[in-house]
N, C-alpha and C positions, 0 to 999 in steps of 0.2 A: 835145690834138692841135692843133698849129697848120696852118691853114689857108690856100693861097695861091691865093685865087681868080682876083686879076688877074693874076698869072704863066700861071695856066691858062689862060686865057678869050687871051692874049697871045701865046702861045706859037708861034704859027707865021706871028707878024707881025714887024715890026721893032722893035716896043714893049715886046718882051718882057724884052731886058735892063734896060729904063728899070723895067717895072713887078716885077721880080723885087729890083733896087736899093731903091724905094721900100717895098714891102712887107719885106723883111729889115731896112731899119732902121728902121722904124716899129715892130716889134716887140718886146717887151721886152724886155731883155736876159738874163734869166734862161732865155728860148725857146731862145737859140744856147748851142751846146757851150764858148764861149770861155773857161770859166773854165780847163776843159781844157789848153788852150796855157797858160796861166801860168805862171811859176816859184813859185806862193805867196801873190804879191799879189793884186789885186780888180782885175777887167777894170774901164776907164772909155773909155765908151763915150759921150763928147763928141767924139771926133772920130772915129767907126767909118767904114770907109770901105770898100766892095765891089766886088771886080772880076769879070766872069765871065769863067771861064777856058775851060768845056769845056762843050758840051749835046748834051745825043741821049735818043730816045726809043723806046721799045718800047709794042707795042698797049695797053698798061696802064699805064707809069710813063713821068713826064720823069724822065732824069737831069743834072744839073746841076752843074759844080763851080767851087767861089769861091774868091779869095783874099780873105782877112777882113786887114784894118790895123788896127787900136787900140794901146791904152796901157794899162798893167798899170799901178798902182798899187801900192809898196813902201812898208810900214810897217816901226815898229819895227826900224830898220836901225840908231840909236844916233848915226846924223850929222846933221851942221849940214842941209843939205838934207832933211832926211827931212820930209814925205815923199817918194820918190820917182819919177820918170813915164817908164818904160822903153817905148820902141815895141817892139809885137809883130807878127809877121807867121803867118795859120798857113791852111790849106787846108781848106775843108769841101764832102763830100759831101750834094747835096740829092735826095732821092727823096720827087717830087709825084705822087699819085695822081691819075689823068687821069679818072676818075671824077667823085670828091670835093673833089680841092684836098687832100689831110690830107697832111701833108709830113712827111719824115723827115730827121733832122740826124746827119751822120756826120764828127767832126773826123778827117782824115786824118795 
């Protein structure tokens, strides 16, 4: 279970979209759903980029939702270029437990 403590601890300040950026991509990339969005290739995750799009919260859970940017990696494609580095764009639901911090990943 990934945990977002400074997103929590953040959340009803102004700091909270700065500390929800630095913890999602601080995180390994195997924690976010991104492979999901692919067409097939390997997410590369040097240039991920995070936008917050939408937040609200209920007595129990933040809800949160992002736009994720990276780059899919295409192998085996059989061209002079290969391999090669298609930008992706794709939207995910985050659900933090206002308790705990244990966060939920939901690509939309």
């Amino acid at each position: 279970m990934v945990k977002l403590p400074h997103s929590l601890r953040d959340w009803s300040s102004n700091r909270f979209e700065q500390s929800l950026k630095t913890e999602l991509l601080a995180l390994p990339l195997n924690n976010l759903p991104l492979q999901q969005a692919t067409r097939g290739g390997y997410v590369d995750g040097s240039n991920l980029q995070i936008t917050l799009l939408q937040q609200s919260a209920t007595p129990t859970q933040l809800q949160v939702k992002v736009g994720v940017f990276f780059n899919e990696i295409i192998v085996g494609c059989s061209c002079g270029d290969d391999p090669v580095n298609e930008p992706i764009y794709c939207e995910m639901h985050i659900t933090i437990d206002r308790r705990t911090g244990a966060s939920l990943f939901e690509l939309m």
